[in-house]
C-alpha positions as CSV (number, residue, x, y, z in Angstrom):
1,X,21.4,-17.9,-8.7
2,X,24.7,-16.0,-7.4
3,X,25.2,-16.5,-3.7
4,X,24.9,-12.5,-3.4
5,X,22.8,-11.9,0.3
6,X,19.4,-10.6,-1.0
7,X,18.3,-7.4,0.8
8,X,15.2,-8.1,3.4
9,X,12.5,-5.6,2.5
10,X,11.7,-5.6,6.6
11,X,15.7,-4.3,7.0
12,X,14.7,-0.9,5.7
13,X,13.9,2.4,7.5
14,X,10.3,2.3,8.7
15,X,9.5,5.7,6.7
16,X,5.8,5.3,8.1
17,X,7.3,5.9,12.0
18,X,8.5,9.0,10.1
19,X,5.9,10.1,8.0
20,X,3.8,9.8,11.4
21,X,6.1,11.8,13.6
22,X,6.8,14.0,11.6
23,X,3.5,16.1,11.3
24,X,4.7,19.3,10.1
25,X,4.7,17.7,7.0
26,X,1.4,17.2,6.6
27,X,0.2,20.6,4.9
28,X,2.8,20.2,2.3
29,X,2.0,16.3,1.5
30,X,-1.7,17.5,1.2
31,X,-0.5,19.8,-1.3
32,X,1.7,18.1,-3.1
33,X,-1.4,14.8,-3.1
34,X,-3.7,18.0,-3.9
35,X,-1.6,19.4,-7.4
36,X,-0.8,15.1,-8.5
37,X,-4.5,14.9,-8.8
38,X,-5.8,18.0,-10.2
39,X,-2.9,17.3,-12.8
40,X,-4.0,13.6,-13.3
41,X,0.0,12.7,-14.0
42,X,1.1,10.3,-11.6
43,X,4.7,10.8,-11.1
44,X,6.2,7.3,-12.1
45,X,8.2,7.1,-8.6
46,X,4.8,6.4,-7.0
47,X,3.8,3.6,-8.3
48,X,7.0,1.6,-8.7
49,X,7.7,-1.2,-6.6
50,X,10.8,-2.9,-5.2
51,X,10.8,-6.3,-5.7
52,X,12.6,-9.0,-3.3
53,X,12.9,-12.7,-3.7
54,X,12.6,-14.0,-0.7
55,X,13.8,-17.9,-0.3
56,X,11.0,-20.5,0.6
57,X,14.0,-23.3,1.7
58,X,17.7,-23.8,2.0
59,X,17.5,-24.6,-1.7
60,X,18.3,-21.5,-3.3
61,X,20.2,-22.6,-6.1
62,X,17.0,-23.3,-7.9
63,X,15.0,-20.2,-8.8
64,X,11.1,-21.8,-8.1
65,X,12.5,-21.8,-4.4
66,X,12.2,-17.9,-4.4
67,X,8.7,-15.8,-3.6
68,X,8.5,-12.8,-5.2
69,X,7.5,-9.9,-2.8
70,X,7.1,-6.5,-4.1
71,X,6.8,-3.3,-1.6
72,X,5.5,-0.2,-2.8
73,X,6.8,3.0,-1.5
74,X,4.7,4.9,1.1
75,X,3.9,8.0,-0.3
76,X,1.9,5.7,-2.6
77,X,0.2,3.8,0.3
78,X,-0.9,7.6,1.7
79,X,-2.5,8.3,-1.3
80,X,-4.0,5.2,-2.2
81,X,-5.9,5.5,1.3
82,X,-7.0,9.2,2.0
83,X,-8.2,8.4,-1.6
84,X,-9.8,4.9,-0.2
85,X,-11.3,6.7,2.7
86,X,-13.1,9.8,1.0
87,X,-14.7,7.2,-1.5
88,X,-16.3,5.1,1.4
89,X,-17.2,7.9,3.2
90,X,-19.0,9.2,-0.7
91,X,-20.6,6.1,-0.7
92,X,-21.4,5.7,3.2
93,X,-23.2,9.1,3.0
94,X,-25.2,8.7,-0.6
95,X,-26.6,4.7,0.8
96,X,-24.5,3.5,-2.4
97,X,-24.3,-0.1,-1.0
98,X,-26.6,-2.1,1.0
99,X,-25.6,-2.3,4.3
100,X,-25.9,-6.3,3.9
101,X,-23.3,-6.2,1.2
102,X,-20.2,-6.6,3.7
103,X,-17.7,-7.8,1.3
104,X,-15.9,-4.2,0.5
105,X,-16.6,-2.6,4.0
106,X,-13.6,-1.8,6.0
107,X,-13.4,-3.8,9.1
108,X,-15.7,-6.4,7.6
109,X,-15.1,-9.5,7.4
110,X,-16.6,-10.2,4.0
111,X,-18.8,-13.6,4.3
112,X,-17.3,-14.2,8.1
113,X,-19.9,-11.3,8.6
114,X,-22.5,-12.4,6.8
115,X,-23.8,-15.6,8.6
């Protein structure tokens, strides 16, 4: 490995602080979120990932001493949970899951919950 500084994902501008102040924005996101999925194309900026190695030790000449950590960008995250969101609320409203079954509830616990 070079001894090149490696860029710390948590460096970056916080585009959520942003995204959330800025609500003005919100009509056009809808529509933009709106025409991706009536299209079913999913541009490929969306989905790809920045990956940064972040060292585990002082040892950074050799590469097992790196963890991989790969942020996606957060127009992806938006989607991925007003999509989330409607699809529990589908299945909240139709009794599509037991309400015993805690393991893909949000705010559950998972088997924490079930004792």
């Amino acid at each position: 490995m070079n001894n090149a500084k490696l860029e710390s994902p948590w460096k970056r501008p916080n585009t959520k602080f942003w995204l959330k102040q800025l609500t003005a924005t919100y009509r056009h996101i809808a529509a933009i979120f709106k025409k991706l999925i009536e299209e079913d194309k999913i541009p490929e900026w969306l989905t790809a990932g920045v990956t940064f190695l972040i060292p585990k030790n002082e040892n950074t000449e050799n590469p097992k001493n790196y963890r991989p950590v790969t942020c996606l960008p957060t127009m992806y995250k938006l989607i991925a949970s007003v999509i989330s969101r409607r699809m529990q609320k589908y299945i909240d409203d139709e009794n599509l899951i037991q309400k015993e079954q805690k393991g893909c509830k949000r705010g559950s616990k998972g088997s924490k919950d079930s004792c």
